[in-house]
N, C-alpha and C positions, 0 to 999 in steps of 0.2 A: 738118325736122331740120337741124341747123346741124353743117355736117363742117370739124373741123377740117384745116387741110393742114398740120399740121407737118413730118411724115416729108417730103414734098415739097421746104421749102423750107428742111427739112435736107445734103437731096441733093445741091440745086442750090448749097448755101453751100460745101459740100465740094467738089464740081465745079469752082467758082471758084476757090475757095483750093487746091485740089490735095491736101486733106489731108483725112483722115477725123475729122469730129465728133461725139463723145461725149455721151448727155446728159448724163453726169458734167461737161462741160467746161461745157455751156450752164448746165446748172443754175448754178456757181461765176460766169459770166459775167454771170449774168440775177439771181441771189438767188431765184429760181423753185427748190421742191425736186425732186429728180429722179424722186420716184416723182409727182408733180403734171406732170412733164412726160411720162412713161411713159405714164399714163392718159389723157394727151389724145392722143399719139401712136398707140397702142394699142388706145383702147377707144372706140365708138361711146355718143353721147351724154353727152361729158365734158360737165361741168357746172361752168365756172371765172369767176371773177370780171373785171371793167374793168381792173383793176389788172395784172395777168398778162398780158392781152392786149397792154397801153399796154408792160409788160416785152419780149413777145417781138417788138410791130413794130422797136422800138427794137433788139432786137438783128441781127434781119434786115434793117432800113432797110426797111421795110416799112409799107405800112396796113392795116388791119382785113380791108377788103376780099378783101388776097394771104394772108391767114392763115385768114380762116372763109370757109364757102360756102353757102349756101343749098340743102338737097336736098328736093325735095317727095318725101312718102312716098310 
């Protein structure tokens, strides 16, 4: 199953920056809508497209790798 980590590298963005991030902000920031970031946040086996992904490395400075993970069931 492929686990997303965005709550994580929500945390960690906010850590740095000193400030608390909204999905309302990331959505605005990314064009990604917020209930599409909710559910990947949220819910176990979101199921979202190349295109999103390529959205959120880019907003984290991130690769594929720091965002999905691989969980054997």
């Amino acid at each position: 199953m492929i686990r997303f980590r965005l709550a994580e590298l929500i945390s960690d963005k906010a850590f740095k920056e000193r400030r608390v991030i909204s999905l309302s902000e990331m959505a605005e920031a990314t064009g990604v809508h917020r209930a599409t970031l909710s559910k990947i946040a949220n819910h176990h086996g979101a199921n979202i497209g190349t295109e999103i992904i390529d959205k959120l490395c880019r907003y984290f400075g991130c690769q594929p790798a720091d965002l999905l993970t691989y969980v054997d069931e």
